[in-house]
PDB file of N, CA, C and O in Angstrom:
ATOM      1  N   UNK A   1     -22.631   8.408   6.062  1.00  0.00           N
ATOM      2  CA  UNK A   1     -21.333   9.051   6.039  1.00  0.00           C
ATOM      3  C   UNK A   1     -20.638   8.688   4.727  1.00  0.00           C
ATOM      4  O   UNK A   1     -20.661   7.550   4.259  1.00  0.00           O
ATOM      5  N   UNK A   2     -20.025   9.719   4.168  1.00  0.00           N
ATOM      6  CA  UNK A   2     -19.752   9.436   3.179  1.00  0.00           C
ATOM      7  C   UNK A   2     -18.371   9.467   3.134  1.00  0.00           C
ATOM      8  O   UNK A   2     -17.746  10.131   3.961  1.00  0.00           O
ATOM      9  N   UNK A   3     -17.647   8.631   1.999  1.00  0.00           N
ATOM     10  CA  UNK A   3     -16.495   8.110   1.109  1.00  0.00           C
ATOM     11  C   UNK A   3     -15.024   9.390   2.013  1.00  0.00           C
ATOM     12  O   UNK A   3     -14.072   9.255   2.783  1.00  0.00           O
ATOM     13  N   UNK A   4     -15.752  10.578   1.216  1.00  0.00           N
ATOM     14  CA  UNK A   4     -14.917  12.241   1.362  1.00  0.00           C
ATOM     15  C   UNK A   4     -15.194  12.596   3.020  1.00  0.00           C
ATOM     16  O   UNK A   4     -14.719  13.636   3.476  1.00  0.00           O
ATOM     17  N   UNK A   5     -15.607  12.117   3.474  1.00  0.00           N
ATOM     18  CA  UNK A   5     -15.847  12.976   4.798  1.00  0.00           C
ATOM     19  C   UNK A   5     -15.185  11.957   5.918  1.00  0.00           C
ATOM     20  O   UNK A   5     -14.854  12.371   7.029  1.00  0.00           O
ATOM     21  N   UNK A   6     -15.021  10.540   5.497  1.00  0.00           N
ATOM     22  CA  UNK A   6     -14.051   9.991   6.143  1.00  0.00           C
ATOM     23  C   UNK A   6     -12.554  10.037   6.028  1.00  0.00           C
ATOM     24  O   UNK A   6     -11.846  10.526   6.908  1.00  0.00           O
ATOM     25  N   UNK A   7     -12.027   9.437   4.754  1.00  0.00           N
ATOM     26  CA  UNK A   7     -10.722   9.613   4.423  1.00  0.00           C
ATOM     27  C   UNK A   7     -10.059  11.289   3.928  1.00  0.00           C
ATOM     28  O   UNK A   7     -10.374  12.112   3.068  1.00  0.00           O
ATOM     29  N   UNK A   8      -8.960  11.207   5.041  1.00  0.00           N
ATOM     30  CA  UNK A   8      -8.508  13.044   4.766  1.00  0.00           C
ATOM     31  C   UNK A   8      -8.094  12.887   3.682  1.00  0.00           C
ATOM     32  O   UNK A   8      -8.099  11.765   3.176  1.00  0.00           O
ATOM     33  N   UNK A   9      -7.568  14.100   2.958  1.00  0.00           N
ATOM     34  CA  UNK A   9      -7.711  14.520   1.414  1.00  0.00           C
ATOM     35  C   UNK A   9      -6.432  13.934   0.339  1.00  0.00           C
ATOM     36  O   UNK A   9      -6.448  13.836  -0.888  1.00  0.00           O
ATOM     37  N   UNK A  10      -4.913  13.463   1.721  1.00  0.00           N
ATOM     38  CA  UNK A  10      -3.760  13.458   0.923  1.00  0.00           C
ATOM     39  C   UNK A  10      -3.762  11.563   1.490  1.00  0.00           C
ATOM     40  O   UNK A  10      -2.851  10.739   1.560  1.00  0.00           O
ATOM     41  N   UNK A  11      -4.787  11.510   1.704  1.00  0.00           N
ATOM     42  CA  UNK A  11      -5.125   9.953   1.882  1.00  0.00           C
ATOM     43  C   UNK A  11      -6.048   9.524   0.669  1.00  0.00           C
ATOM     44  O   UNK A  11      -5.836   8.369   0.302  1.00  0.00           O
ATOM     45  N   UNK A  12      -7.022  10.203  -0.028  1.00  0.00           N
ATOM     46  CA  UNK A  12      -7.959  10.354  -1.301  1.00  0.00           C
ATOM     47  C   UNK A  12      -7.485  10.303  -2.263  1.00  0.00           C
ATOM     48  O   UNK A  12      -7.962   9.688  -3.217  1.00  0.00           O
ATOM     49  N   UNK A  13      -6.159  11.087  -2.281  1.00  0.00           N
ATOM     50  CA  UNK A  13      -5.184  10.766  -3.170  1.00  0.00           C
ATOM     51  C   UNK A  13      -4.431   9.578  -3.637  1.00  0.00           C
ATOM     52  O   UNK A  13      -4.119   9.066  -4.713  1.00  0.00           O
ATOM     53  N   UNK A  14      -4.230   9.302  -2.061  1.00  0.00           N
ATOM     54  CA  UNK A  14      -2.902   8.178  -2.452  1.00  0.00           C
ATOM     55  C   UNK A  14      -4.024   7.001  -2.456  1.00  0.00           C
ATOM     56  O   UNK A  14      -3.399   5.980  -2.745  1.00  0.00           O
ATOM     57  N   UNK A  15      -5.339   6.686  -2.275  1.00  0.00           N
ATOM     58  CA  UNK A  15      -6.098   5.984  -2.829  1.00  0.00           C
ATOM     59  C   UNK A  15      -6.421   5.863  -4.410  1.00  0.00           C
ATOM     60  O   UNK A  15      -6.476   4.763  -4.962  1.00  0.00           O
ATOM     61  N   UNK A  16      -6.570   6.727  -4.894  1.00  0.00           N
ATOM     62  CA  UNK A  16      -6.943   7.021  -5.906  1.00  0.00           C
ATOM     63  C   UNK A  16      -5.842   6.652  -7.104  1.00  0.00           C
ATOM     64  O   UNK A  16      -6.006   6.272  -8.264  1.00  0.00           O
ATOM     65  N   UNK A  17      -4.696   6.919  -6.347  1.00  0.00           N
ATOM     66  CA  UNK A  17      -2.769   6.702  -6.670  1.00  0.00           C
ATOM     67  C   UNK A  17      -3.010   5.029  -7.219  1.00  0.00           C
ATOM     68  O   UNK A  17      -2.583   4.547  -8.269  1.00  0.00           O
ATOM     69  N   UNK A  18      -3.869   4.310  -6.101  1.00  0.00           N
ATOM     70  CA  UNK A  18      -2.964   3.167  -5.792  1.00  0.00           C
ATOM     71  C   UNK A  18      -4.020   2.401  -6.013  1.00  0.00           C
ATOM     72  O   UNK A  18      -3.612   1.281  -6.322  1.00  0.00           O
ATOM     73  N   UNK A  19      -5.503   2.464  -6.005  1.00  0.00           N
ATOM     74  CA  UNK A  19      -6.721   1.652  -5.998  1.00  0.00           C
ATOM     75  C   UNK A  19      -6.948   1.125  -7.624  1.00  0.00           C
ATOM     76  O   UNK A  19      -7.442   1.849  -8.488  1.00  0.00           O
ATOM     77  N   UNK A  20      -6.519  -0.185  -7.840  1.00  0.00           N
ATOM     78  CA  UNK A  20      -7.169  -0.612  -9.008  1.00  0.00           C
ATOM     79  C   UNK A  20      -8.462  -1.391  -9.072  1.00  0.00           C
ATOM     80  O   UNK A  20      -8.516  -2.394  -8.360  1.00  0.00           O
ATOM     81  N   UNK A  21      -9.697  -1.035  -9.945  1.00  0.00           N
ATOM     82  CA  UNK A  21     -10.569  -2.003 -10.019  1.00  0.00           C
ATOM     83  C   UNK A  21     -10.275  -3.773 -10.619  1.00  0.00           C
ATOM     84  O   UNK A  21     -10.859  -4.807 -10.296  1.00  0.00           O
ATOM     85  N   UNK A  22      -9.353  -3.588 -11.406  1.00  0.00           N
ATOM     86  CA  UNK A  22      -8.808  -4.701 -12.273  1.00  0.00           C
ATOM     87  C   UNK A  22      -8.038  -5.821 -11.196  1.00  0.00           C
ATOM     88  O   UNK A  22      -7.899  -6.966 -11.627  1.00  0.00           O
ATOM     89  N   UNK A  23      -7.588  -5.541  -9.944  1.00  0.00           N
ATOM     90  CA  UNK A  23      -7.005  -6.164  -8.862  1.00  0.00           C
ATOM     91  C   UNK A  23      -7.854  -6.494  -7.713  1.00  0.00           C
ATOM     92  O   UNK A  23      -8.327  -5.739  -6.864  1.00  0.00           O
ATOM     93  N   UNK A  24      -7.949  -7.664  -7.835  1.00  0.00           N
ATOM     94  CA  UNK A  24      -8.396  -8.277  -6.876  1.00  0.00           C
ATOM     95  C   UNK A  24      -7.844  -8.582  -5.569  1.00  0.00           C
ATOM     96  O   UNK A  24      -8.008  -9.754  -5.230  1.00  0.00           O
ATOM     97  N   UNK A  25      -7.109  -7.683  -4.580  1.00  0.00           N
ATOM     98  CA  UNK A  25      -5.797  -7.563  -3.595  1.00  0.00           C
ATOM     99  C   UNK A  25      -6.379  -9.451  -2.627  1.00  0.00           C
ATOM    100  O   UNK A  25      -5.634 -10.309  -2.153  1.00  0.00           O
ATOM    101  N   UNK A  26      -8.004  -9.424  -2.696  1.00  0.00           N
ATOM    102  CA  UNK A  26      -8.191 -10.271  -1.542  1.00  0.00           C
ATOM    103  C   UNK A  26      -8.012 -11.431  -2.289  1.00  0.00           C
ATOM    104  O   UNK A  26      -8.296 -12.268  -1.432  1.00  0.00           O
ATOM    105  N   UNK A  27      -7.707 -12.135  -3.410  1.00  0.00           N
ATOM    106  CA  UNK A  27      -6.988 -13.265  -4.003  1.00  0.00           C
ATOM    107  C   UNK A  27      -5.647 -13.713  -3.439  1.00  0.00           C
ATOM    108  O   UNK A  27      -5.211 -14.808  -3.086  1.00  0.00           O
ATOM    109  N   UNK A  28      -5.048 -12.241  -3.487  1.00  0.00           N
ATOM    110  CA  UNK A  28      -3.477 -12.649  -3.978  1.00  0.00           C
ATOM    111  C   UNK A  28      -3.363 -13.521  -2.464  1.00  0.00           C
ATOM    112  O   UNK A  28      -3.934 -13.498  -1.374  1.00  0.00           O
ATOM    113  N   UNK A  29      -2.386 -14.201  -3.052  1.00  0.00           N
ATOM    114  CA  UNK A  29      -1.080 -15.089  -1.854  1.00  0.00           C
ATOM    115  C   UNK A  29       0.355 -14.996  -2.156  1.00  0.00           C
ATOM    116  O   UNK A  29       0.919 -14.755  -3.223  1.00  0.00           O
ATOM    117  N   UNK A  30       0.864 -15.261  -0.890  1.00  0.00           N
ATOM    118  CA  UNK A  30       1.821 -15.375  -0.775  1.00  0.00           C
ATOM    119  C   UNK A  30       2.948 -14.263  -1.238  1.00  0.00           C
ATOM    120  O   UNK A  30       2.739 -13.169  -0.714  1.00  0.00           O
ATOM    121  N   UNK A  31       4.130 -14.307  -2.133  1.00  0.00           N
ATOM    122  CA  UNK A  31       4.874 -13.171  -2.669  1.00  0.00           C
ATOM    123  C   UNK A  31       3.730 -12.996  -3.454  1.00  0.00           C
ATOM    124  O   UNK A  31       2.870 -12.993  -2.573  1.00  0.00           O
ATOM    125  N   UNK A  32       3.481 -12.934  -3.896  1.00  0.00           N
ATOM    126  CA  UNK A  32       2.631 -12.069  -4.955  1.00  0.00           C
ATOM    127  C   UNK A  32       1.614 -11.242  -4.112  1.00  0.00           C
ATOM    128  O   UNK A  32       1.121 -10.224  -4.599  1.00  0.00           O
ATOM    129  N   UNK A  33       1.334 -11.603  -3.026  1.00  0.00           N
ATOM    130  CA  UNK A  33       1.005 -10.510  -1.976  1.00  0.00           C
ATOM    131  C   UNK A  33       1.207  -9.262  -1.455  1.00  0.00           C
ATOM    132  O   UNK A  33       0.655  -8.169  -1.333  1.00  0.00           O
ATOM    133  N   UNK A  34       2.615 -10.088  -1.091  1.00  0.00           N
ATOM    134  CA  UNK A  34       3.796  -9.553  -0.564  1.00  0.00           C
ATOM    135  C   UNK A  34       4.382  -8.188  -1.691  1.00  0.00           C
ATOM    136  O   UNK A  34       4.648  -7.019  -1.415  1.00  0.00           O
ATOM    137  N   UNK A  35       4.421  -8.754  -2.705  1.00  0.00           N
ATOM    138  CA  UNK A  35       4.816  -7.846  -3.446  1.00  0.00           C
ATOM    139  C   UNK A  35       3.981  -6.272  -3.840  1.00  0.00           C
ATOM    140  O   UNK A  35       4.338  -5.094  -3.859  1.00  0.00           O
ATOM    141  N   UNK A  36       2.735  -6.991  -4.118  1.00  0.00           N
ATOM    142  CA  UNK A  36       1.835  -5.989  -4.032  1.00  0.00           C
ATOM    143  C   UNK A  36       1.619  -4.717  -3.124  1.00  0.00           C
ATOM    144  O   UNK A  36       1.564  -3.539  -3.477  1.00  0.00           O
ATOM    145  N   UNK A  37       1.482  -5.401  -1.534  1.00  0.00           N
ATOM    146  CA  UNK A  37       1.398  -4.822  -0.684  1.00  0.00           C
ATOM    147  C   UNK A  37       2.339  -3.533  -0.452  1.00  0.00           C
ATOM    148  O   UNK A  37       2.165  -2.384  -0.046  1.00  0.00           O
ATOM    149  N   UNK A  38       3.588  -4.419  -0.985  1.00  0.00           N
ATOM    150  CA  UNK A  38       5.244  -3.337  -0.768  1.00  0.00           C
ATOM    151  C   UNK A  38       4.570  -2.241  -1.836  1.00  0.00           C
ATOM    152  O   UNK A  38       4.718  -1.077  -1.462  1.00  0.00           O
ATOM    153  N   UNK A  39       3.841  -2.412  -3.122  1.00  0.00           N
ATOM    154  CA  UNK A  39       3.961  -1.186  -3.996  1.00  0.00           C
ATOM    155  C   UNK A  39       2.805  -0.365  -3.286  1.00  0.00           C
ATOM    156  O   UNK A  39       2.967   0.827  -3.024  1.00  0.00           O
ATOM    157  N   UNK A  40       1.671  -1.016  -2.993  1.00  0.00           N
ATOM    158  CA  UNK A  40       0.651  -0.085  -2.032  1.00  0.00           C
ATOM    159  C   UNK A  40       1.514   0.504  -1.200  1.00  0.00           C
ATOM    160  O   UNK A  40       1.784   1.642  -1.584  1.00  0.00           O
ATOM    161  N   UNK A  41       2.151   0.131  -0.039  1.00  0.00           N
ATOM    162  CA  UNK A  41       3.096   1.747   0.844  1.00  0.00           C
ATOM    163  C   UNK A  41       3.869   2.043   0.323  1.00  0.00           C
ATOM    164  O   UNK A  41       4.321   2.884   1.101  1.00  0.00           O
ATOM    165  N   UNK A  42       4.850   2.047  -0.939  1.00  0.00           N
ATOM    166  CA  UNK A  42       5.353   2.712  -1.546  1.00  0.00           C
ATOM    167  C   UNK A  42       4.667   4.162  -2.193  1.00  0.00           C
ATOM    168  O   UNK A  42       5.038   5.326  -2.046  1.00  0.00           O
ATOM    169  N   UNK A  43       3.565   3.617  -2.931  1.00  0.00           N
ATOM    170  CA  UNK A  43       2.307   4.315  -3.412  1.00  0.00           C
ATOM    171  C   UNK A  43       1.986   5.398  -2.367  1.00  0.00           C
ATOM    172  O   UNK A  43       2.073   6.608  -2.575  1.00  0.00           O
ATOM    173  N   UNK A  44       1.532   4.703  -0.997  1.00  0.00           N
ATOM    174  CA  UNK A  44       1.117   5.698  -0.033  1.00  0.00           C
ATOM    175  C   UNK A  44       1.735   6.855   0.670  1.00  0.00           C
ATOM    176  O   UNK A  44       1.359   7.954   1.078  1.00  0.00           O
ATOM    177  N   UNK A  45       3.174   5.953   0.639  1.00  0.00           N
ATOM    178  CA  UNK A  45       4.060   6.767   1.348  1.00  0.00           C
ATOM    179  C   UNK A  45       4.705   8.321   0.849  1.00  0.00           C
ATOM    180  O   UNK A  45       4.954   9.426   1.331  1.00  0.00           O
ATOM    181  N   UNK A  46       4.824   7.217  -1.102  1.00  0.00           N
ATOM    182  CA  UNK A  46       4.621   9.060  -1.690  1.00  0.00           C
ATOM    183  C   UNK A  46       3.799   9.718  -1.654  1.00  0.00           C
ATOM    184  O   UNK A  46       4.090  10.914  -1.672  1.00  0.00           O
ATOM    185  N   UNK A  47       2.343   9.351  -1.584  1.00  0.00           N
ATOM    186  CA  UNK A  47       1.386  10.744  -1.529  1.00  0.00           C
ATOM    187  C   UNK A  47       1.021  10.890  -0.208  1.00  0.00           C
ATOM    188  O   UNK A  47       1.502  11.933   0.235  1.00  0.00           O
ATOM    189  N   UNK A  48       0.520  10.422   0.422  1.00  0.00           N
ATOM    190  CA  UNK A  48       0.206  10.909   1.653  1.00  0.00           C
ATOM    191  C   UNK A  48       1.219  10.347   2.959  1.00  0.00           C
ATOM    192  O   UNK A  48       0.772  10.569   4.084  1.00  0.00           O
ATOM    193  N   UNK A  49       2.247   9.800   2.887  1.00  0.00           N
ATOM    194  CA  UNK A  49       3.063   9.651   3.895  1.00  0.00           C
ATOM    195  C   UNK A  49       3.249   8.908   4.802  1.00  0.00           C
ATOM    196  O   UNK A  49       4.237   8.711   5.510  1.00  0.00           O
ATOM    197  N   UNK A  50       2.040   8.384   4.773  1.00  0.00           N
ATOM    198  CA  UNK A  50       1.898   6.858   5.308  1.00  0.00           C
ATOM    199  C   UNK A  50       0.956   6.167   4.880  1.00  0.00           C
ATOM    200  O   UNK A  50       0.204   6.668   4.044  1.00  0.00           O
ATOM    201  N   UNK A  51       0.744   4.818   5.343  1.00  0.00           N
ATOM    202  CA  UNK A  51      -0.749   3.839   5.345  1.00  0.00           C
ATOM    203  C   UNK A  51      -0.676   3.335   6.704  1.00  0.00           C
ATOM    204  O   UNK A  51       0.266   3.276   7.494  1.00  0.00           O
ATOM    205  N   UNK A  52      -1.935   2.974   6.794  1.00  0.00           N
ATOM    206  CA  UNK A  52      -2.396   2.164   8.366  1.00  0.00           C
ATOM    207  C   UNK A  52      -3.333   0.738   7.570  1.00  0.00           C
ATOM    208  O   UNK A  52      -3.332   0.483   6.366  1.00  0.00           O
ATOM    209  N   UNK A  53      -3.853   0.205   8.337  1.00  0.00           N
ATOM    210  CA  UNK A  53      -4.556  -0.785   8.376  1.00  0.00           C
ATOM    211  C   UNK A  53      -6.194  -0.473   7.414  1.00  0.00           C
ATOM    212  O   UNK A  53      -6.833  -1.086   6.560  1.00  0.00           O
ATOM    213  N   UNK A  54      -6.324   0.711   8.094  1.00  0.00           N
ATOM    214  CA  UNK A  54      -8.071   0.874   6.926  1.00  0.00           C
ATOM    215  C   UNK A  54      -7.859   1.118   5.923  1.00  0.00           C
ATOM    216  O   UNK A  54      -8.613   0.825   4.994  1.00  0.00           O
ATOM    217  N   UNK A  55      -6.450   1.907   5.759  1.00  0.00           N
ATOM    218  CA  UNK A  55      -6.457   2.217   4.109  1.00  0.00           C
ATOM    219  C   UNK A  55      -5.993   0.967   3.011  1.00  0.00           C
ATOM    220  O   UNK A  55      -6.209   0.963   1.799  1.00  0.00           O
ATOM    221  N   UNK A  56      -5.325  -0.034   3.777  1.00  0.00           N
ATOM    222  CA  UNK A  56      -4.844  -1.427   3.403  1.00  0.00           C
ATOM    223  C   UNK A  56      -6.145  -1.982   3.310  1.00  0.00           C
ATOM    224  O   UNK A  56      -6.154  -2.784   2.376  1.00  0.00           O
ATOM    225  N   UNK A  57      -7.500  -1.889   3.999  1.00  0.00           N
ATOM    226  CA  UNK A  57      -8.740  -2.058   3.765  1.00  0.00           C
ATOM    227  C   UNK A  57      -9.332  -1.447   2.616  1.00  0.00           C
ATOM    228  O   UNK A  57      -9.405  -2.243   1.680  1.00  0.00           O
ATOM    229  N   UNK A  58      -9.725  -0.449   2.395  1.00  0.00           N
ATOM    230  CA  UNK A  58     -10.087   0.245   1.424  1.00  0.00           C
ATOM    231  C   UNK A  58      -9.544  -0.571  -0.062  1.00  0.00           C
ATOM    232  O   UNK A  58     -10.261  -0.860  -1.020  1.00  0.00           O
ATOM    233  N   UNK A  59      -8.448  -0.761   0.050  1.00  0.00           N
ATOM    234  CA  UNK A  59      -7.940  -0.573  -1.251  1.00  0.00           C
ATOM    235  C   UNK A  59      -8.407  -2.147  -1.437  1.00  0.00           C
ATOM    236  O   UNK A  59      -8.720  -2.292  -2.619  1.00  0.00           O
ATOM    237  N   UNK A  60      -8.546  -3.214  -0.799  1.00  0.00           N
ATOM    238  CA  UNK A  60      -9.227  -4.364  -1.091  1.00  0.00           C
ATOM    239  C   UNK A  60      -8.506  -5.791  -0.256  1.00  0.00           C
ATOM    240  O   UNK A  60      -8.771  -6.956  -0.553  1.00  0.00           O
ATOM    241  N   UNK A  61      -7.588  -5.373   0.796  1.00  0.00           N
ATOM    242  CA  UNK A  61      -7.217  -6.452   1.939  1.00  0.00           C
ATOM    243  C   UNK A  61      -7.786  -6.611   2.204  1.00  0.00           C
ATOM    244  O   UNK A  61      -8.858  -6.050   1.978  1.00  0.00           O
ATOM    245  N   UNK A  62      -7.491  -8.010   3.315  1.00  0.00           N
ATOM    246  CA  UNK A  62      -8.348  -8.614   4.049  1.00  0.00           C
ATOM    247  C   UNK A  62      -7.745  -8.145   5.314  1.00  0.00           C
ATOM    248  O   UNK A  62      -6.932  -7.224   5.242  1.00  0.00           O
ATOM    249  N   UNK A  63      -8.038  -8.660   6.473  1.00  0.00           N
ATOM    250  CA  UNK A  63      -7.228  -8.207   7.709  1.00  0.00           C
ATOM    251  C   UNK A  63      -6.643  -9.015   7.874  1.00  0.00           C
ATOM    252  O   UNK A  63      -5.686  -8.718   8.589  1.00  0.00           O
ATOM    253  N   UNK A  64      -6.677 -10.677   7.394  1.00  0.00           N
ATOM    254  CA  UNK A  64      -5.991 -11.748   7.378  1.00  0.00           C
ATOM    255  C   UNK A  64      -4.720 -11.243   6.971  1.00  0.00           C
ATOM    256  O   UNK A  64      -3.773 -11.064   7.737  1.00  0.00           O
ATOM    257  N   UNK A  65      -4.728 -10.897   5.082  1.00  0.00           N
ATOM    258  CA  UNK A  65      -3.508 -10.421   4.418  1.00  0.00           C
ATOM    259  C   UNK A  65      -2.874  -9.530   5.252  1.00  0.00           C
ATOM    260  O   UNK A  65      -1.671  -9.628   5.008  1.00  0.00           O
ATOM    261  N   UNK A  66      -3.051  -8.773   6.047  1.00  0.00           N
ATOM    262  CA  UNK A  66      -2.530  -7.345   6.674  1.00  0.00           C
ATOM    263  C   UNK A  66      -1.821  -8.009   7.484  1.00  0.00           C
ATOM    264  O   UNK A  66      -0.595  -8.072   7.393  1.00  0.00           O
ATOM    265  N   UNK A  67      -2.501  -8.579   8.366  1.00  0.00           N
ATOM    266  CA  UNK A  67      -1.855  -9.278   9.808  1.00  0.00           C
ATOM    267  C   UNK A  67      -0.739 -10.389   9.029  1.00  0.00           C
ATOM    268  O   UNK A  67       0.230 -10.493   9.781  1.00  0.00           O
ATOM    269  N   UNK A  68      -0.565 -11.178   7.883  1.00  0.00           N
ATOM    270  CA  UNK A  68       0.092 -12.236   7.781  1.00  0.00           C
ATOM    271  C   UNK A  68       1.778 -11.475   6.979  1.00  0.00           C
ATOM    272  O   UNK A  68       2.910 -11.925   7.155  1.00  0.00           O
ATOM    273  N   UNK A  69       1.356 -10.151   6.052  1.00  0.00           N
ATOM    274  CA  UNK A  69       1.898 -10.068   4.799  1.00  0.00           C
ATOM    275  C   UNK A  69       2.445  -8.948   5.781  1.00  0.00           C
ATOM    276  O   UNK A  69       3.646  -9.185   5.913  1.00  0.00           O
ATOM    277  N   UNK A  70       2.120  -7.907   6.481  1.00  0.00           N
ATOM    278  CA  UNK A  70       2.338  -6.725   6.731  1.00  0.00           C
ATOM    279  C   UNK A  70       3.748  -6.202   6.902  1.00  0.00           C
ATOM    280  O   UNK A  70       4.212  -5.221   6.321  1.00  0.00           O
ATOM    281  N   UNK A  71       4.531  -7.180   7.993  1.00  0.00           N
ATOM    282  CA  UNK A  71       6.086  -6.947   7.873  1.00  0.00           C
ATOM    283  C   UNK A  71       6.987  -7.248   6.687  1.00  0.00           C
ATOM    284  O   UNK A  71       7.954  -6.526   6.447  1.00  0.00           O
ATOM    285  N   UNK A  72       6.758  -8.041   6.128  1.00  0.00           N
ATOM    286  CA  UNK A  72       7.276  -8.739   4.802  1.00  0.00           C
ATOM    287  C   UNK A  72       7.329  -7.653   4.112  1.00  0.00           C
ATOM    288  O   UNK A  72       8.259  -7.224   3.428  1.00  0.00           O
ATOM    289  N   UNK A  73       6.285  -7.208   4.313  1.00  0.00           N
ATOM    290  CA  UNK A  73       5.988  -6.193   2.468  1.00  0.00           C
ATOM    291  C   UNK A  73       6.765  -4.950   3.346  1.00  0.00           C
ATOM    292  O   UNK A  73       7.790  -4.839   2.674  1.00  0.00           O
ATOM    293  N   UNK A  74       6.871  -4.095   4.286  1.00  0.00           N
ATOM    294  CA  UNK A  74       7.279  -3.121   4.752  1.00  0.00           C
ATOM    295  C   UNK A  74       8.503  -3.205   4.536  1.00  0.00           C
ATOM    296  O   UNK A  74       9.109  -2.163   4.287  1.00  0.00           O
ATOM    297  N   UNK A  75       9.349  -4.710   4.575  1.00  0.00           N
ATOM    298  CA  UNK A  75      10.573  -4.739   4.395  1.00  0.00           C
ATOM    299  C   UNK A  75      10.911  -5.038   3.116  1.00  0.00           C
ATOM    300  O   UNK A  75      12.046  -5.411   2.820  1.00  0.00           O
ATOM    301  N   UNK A  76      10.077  -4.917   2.371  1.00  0.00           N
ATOM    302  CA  UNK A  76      10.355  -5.420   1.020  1.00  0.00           C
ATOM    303  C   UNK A  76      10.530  -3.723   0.471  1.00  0.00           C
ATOM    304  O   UNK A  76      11.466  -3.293  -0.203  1.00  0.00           O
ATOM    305  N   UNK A  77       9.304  -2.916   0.994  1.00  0.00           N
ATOM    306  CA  UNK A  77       9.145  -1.795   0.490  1.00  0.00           C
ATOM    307  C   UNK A  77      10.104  -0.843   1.007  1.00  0.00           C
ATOM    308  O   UNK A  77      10.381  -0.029   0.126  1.00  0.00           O
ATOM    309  N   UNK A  78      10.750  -0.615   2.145  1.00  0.00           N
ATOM    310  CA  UNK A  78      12.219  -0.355   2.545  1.00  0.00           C
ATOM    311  C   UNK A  78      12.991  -0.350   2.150  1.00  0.00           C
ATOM    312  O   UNK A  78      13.474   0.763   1.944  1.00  0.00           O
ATOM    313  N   UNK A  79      13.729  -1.502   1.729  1.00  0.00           N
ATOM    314  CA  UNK A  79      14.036  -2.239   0.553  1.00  0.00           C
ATOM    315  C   UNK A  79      14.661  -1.576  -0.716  1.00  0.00           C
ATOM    316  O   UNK A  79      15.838  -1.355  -0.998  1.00  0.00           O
ATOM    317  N   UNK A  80      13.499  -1.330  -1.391  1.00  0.00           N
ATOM    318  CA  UNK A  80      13.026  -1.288  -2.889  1.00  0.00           C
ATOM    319  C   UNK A  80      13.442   0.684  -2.367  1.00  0.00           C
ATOM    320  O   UNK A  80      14.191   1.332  -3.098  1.00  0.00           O
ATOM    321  N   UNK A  81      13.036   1.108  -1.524  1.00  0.00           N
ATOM    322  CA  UNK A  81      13.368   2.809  -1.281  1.00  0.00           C
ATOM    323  C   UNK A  81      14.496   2.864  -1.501  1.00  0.00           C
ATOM    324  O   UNK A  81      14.913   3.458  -2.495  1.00  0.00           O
ATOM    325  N   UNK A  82      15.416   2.167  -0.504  1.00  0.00           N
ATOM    326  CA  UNK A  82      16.596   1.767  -0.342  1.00  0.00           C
ATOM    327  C   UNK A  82      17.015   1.772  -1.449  1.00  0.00           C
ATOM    328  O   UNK A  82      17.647   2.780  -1.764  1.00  0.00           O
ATOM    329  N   UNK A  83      16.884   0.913  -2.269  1.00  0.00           N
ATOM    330  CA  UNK A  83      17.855   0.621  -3.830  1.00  0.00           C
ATOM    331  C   UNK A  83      17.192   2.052  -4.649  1.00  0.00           C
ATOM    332  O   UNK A  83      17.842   2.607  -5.535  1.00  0.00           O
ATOM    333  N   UNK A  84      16.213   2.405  -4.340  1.00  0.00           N
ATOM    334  CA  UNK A  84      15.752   3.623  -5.520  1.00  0.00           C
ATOM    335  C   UNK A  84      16.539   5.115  -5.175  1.00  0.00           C
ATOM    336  O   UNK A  84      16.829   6.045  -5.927  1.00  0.00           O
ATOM    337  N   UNK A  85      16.725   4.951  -3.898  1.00  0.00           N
ATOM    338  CA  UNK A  85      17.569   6.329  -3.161  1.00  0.00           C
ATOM    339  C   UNK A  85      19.174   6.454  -3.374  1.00  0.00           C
ATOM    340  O   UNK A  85      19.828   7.496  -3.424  1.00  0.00           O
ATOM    341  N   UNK A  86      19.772   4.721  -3.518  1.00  0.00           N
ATOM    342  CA  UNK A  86      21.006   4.643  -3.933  1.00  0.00           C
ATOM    343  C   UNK A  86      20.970   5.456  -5.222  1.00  0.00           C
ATOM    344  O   UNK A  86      21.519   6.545  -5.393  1.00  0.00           O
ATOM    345  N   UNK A  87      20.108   4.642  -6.268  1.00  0.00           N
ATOM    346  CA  UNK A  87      20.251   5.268  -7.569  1.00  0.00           C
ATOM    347  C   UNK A  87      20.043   6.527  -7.793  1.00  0.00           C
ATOM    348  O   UNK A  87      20.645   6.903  -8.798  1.00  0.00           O
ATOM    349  N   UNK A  88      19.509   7.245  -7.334  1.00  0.00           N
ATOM    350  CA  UNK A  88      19.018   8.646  -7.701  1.00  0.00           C
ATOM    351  C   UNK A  88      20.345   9.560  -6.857  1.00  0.00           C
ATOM    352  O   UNK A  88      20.790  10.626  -7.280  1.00  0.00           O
ATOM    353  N   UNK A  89      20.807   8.881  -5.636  1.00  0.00           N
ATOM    354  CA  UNK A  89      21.574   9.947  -5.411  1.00  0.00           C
ATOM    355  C   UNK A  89      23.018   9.460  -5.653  1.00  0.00           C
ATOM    356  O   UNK A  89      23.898   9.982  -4.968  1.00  0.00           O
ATOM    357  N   UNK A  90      23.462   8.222  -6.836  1.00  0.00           N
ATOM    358  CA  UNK A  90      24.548   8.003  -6.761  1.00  0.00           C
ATOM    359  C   UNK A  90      25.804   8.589  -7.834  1.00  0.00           C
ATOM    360  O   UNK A  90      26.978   8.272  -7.642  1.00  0.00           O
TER     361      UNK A  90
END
């Protein structure tokens, strides 16, 4: 089974958006995790509208990082919408 026939197409994207070879996601700790993670669903959320757990896989988590970092970064990435939505519509 291949790569394209699993992940739908506006998910291929926001992989493609957000997947660096140069990043090693299963290193990071701590905020620097955290931080990361927030720009991955930021990333996702603009192109395809959400992320789940496999695509937090794909891109090079662990399930450790997912399960430890996952709320942190959602609220970080909330957040960061938050202050970007003030600015644009202020």
């Amino acid at each position: 089974m291949s790569f394209r026939s699993v992940v739908a197409p506006q998910k291929r994207y926001a992989l493609k958006m957000t997947y660096s070879p140069y990043l090693d996601r299963a290193k990071l700790r701590g905020k620097e995790a955290i931080e990361q993670m927030a720009n991955d669903f930021l990333m996702f959320a603009a192109s395809a509208g959400s992320v789940n757990q496999d695509d937090l896989e794909l891109l090079g988590w662990t399930r450790t990082q997912v399960v430890l970092h996952t709320s942190d970064a959602r609220h970080l990435a909330n957040h960061r919408a938050d202050q970007e939505r003030r600015r644009v519509f202020a």
